[in-house]
C-alpha positions as a printed Julia matrix, in Angstrom:
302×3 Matrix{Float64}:
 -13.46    1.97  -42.11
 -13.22    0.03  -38.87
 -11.66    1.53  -35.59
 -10.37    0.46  -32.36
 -13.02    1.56  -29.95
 -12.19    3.34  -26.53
 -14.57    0.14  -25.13
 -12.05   -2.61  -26.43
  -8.75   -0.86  -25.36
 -10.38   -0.56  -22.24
 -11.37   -4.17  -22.15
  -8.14   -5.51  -23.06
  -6.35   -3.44  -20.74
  -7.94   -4.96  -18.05
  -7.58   -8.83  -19.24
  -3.89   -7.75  -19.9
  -3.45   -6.28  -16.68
  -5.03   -9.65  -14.82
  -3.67  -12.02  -17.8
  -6.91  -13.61  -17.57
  -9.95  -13.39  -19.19
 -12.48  -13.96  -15.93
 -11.13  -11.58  -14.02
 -11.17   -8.7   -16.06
 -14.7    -9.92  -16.27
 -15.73   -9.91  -12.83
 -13.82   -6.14  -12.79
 -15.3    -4.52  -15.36
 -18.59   -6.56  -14.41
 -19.08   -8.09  -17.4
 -19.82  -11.71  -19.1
 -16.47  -13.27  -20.09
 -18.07  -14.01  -23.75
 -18.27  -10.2   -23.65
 -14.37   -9.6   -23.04
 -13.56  -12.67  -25.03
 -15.9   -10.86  -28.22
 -13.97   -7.23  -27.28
 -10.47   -9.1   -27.55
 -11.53  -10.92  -31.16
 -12.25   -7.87  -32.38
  -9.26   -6.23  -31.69
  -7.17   -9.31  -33.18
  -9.48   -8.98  -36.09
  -8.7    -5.5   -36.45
  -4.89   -5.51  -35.86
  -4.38   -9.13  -37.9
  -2.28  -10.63  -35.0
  -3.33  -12.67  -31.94
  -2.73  -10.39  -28.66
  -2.64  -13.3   -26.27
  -1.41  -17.33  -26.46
  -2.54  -19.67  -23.29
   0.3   -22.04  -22.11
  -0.94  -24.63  -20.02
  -3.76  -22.57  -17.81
  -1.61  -19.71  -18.12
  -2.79  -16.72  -20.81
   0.8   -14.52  -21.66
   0.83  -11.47  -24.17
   2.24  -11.68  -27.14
   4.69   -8.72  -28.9
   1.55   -7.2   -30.51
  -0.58   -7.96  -27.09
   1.83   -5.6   -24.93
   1.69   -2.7   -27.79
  -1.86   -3.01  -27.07
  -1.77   -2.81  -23.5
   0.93   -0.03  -23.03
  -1.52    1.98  -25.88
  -4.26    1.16  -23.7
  -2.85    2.74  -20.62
  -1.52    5.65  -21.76
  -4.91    6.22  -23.27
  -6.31    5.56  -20.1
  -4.04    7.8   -18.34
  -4.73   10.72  -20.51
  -8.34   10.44  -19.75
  -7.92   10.42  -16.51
  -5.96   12.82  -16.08
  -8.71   14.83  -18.26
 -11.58   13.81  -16.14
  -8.96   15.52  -13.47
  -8.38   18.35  -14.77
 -12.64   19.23  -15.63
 -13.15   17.87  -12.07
 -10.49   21.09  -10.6
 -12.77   23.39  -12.31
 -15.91   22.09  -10.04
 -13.57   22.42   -7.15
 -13.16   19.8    -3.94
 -16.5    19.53   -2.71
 -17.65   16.74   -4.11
 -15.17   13.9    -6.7
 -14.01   10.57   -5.77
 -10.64   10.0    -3.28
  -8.89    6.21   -4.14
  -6.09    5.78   -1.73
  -4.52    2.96   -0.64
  -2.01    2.41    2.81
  -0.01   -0.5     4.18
  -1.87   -2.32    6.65
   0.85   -0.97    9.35
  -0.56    2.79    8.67
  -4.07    2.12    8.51
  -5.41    3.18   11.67
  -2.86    6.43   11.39
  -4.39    6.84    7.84
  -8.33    6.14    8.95
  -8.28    8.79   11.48
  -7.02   11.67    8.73
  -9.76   10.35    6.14
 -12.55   10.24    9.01
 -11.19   13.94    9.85
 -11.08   14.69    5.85
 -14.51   13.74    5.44
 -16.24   15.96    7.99
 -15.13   18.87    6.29
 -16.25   17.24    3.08
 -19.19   15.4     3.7
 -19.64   15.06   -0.4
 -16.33   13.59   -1.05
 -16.22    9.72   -1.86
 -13.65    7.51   -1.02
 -12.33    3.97   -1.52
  -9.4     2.76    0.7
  -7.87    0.03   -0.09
  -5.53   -1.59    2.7
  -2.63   -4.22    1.45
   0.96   -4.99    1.59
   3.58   -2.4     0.9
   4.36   -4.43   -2.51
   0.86   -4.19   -3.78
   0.29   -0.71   -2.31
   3.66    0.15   -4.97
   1.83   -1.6    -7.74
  -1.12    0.27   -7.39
   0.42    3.29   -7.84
   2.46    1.72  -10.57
  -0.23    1.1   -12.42
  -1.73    4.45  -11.91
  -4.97    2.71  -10.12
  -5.15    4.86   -6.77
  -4.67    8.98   -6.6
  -2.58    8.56   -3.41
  -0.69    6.16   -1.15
   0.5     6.1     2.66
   3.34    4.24    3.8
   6.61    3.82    4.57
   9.43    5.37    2.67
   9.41    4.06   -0.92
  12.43    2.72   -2.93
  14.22    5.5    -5.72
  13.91    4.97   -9.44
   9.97    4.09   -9.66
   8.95    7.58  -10.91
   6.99    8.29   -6.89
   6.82   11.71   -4.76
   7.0    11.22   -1.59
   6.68   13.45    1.27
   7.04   12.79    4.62
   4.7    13.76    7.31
   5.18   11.74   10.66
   7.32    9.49   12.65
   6.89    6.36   13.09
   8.47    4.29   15.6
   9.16    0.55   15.76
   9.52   -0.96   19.49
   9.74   -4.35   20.63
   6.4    -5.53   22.69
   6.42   -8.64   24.47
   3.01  -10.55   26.47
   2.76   -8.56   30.17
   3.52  -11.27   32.32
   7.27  -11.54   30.22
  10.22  -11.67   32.66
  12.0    -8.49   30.62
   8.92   -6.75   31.33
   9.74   -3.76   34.0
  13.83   -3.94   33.3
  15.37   -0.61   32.08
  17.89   -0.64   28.93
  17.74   -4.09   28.31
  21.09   -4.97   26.4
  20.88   -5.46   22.83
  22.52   -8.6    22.58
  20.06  -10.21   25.05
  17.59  -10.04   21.77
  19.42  -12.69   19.72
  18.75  -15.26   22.45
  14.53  -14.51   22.12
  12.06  -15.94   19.66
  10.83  -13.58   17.16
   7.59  -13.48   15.09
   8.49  -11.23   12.28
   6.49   -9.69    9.39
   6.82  -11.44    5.61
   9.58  -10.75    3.1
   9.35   -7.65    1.44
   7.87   -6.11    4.37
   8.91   -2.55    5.15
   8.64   -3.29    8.87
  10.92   -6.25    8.73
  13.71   -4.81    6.32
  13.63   -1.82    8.55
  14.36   -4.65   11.69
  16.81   -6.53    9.56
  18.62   -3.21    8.69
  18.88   -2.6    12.2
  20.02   -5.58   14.04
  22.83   -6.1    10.86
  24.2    -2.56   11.92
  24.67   -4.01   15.59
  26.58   -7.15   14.07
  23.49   -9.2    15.14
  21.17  -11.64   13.76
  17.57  -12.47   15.49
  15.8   -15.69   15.84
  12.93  -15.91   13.57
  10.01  -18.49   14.95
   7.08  -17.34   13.05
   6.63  -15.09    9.7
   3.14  -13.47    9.82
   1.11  -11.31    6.9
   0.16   -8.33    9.5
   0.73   -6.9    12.56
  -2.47   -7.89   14.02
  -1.49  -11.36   13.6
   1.51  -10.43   15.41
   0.32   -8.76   18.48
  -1.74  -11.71   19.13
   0.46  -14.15   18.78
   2.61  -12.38   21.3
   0.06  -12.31   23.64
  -0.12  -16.01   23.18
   3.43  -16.18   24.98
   4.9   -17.31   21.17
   7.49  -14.85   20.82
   8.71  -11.41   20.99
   7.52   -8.9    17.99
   8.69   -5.56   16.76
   6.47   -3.01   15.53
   4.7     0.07   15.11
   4.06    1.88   18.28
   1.03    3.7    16.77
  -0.92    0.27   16.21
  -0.75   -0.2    20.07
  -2.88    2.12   21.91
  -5.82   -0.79   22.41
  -3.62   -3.21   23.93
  -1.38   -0.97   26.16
  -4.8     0.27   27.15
  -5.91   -3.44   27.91
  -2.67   -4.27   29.33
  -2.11   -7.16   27.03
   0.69   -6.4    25.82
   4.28   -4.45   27.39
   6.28   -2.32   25.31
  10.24   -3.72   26.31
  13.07   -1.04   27.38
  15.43   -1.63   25.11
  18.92    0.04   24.53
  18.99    1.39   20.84
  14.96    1.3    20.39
  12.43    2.43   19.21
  13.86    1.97   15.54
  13.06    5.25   14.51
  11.23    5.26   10.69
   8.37    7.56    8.95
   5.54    7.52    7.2
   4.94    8.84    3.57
   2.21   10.48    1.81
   2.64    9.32   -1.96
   2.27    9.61   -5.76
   3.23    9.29   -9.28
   5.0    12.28   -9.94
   4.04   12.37  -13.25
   0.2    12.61  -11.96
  -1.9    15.25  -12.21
  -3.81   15.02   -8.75
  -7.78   15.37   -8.75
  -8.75   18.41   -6.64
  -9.72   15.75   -3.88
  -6.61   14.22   -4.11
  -4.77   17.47   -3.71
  -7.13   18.63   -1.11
  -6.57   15.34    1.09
  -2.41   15.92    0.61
  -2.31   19.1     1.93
  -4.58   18.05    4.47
  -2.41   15.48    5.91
   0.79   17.67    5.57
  -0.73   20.58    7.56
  -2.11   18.55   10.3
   0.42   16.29   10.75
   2.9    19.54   11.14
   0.88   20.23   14.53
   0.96   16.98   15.44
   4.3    16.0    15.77
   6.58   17.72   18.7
   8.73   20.22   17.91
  12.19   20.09   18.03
């Protein structure tokens, strides 16, 4: 009697995940005859077609998305398995996949770097992105853990937070607001801004703050990352606005000036987070309570 295999669920959980055929490929490193064959033979097996290409496009079909939710449950449950055997070896050696928003990254770099001297064994993949594809990672149950910034409600995420993080307005050194104390707020509508993209947790948490003062900035130039910012500042194109913790080289270097100004630094914190319905590895839990101890004698004290 035939059977689905763990090998084609597997397969088609990755085509359906990419909705195409080459890149699950190139994922799972195989030939795309290879996926292509694993596919067939599920569609053999269940008697309906799983996909249908439109144009270039490949979509699931009804029996296609049974498939793939199947598939990742299965998935999960294995994972979660592999887990659970793992706790028994303990946290000296196992795998850590965590991803952060590029904003966080050197924050999150330096407790890794500080991880993995007490845990030499331990390897890790981290994966840096945007805080949209950093929440479908851990959607799609692909990374243990996540840093960021605080996460919307109703997507099924723990979050915990461990450490300010404050926004501040930085303009080149030689800027004429440079040196003045408690700049007025409403001076900032008349400047230039280069702002991060849409969907950005920096720039709703800049948008949030200038609506609450009535006030609504110039936008010159929408940029991907902060580095992109910070340079373009120094260029002379515009002011910028964000994280103070991503500044240390160029404060240093004195090209760039952190601006005095009333109602700053937009006060927001980072996040150390999960599924909640995930079992962590013993790495995984190792690294969390990690971070939450030492950022608890890193920040001041009230």
């Amino acid at each position: 009697m035939r059977r689905l295999t763990l090998r084609q669920l597997v397969v088609f959980e990755a085509v359906a995940r990419n909705l195409s055929f080459s890149k699950a490929a190139a994922e799972l490193h195989l030939s795309q005859p290879a996926v292509s064959m694993q596919v067939r033979q599920i569609e053999s097996f269940v008697g309906l077609p799983l996909t249908e290409q439109v144009g270039k496009k490949i979509f699931l079909t009804e029996a296609g998305s049974r498939v793939f939710h199947a598939g990742k449950n299965i998935a999960a449950q294995l994972n979660d398995l592999g887990h659970a055997l793992t706790r028994l070896k303990g946290v000296e050696e196992g795998q850590l996949n965590i991803a952060v928003t590029s904003t966080v990254n050197a924050v999150a770099t330096d407790f890794l770097a500080r991880f993995r001297g007490g845990h030499p064994k331990v390897s890790i993949h981290l994966g840096v992105s945007n805080r949209a594809e950093v929440l479908s990672l851990l959607a799609a149950n692909r990374i243990d853990l996540a840093i960021m910034g605080q996460v919307p409600d109703g997507l099924g995420l723990e979050a915990i937070r461990f450490m300010d993080n404050p926004l501040v307005v930085i303009a080149p050194p030689n800027h004429p607001w440079v040196g003045r104390v408690d700049i007025p707020i409403k001076e900032l509508a008349d400047a230039a801004f280069l702002v991060r993209e849409v969907g950005s947790g920096t720039q709703g948490a800049m948008e949030r703050f200038f609506a609450s003062k009535s006030l609504k900035i110039r936008q010159s130039m929408e940029m991907n990352s902060n580095e992109a910012i910070k340079m373009a500042v120094q260029a002379g194109l515009g002011l910028g606005i964000i994280s103070e913790q991503t500044l240390e080289m160029e404060l240093m270097l004195k090209r760039l000036a952190v601006l005095s100004v009333a109602g700053f630094p937009i006060m927001r914190h980072w996040y150390i987070v999960h599924r909640a319905d995930k079992l962590l590895s013993p790495v995984a839990q190792a690294f969390k309570d990690y971070v939450l101890t030492q950022a608890r004698q890193i920040e001041p004290r009230a």
